[in-house]
N, C-alpha and C positions, 0 to 999 in steps of 0.2 A: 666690554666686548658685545658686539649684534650677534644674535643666532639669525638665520634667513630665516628658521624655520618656529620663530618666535608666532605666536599667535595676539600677542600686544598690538602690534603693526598692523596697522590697517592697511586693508591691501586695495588696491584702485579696481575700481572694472576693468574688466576690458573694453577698449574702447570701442564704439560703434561704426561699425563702416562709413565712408564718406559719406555725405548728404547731396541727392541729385542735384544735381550744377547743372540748369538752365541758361546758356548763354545768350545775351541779350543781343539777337543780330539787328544793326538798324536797318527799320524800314521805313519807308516813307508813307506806309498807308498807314500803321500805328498811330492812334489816335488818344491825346491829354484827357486821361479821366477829369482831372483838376480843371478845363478850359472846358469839358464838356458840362460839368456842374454849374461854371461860371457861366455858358453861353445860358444854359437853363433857365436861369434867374428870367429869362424872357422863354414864355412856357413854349419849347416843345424844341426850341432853337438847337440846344443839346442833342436833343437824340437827330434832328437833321445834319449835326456835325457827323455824327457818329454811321449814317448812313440810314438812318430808320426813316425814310419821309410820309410816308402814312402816319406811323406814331406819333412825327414831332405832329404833321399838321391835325391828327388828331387831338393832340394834349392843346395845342395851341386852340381850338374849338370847344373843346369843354374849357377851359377859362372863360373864353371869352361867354358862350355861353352862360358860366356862372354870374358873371360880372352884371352882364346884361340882365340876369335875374334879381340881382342883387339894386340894381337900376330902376327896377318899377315899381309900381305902387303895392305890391302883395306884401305887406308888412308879415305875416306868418310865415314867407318863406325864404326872411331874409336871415336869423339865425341857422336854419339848417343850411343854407346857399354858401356863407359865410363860414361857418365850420367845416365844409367840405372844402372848399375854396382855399381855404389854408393848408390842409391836408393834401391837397390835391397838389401844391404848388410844388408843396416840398418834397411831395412823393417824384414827380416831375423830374426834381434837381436829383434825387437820389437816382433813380432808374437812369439818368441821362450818365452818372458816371458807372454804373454798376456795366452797363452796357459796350463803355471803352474799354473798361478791364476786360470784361470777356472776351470782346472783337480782339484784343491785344492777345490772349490767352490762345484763342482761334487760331489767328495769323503765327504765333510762335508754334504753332503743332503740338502745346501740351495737350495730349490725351486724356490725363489722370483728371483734369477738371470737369465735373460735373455740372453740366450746361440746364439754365431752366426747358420745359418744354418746349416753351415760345420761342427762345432763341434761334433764329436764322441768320446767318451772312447775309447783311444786305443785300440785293441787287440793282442793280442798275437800268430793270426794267421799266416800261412803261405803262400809264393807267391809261386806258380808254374813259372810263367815267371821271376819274382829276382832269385830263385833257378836255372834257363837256365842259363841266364844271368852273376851272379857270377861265376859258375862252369866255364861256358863256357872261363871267362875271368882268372881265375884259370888256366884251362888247357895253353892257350895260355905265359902266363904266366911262369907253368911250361915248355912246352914246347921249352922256349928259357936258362931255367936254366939246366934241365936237357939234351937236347939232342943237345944245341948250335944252336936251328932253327934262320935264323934270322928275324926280327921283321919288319923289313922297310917299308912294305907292308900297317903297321899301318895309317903309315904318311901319305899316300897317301887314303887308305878307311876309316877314321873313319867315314866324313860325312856320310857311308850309317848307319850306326848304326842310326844316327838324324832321319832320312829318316824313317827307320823300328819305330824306338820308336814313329815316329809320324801320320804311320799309323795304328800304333796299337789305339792309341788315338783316332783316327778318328774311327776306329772300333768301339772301348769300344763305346764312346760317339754317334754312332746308335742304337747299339744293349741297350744300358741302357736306350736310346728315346724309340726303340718299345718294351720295358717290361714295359717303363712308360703306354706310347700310349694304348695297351692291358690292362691293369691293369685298366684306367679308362672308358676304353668302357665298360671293365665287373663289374663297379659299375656302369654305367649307365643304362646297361639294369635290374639291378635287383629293 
């Protein structure tokens, strides 16, 4: 005979309340982490799947940059070119699906997920400086198809391109300090 009130019996938990049920609504902007890693493999391609085109064309710049380092005759700077290079790529393929998961995460309305700082919904804005930029390298571009100009000139200036894009950067990154800088002296005084 069982006594209910036997102490032998192991007795079950109670069991936990249901576990949050996220329904998977389809959408059509939800974007393949899996396809964005794959686009990746061609550096920066992924995060332009995913709507980042600054980043991808940024990652797609530092390769080739690297490459190009990796290309000249600085034999000292071709182990460390090469070690980042590698690191670099696969950082690329990672970021480019880490990215879809979140945009996914975004667009579903979970809350509860905690987003890196950098994270923005892409938008669908435009650059004034990428619009110089492209054009500019359009033109030159055309200008050797159509009028036979020749290029050579390339080989020799591209570093100052590095140069401009890097003091651009050094701008931005002032001018975004004192709009911060301003911005919190005028919640201090109020």
């Amino acid at each position: 005979m069982t006594d209910s009130t036997d102490s032998s019996q192991e007795q079950t938990p109670p069991a936990a309340g249901p576990a949050p049920q996220y329904t998977a609504v389809h959408d059509s902007r939800r974007k393949s982490p899996m396809l964005a890693c794959f686009l990746s493999l061609m550096p920066g391609l992924g995060q332009v799947y995913v709507g980042y085109y600054q980043r991808g064309f940024l990652h797609a710049t530092v390769v080739a940059v690297l490459v190009t380092l990796l290309a000249t005759d600085l034999e000292e700077l071709i182990p460390l070119a090469g070690l980042f290079l590698a690191f670099f790529w696969l950082y690329n393929i990672i970021d480019a699906g880490r990215r879809a998961v979140l945009f996914n995460e975004v667009l579903a309305g979970r809350s509860d997920v905690e987003m890196p700082a950098d994270f923005k919904m892409p938008a669908l804005g435009g650059s004034v400086g990428g619009g110089v930029i492209i054009a500019a390298v359009g033109l030159v571009m055309l200008s050797k198809t159509a009028f036979d100009v020749s290029l050579d000139w390339l080989n020799d200036w591209w570093p100052a391109a590095l140069v401009l894009f890097g003091a651009y950067l050094i701008y931005k990154a002032k001018k975004d300090q004192s709009v911060t800088s301003s911005a919190s002296e005028w919640v201090e005084e109020e």
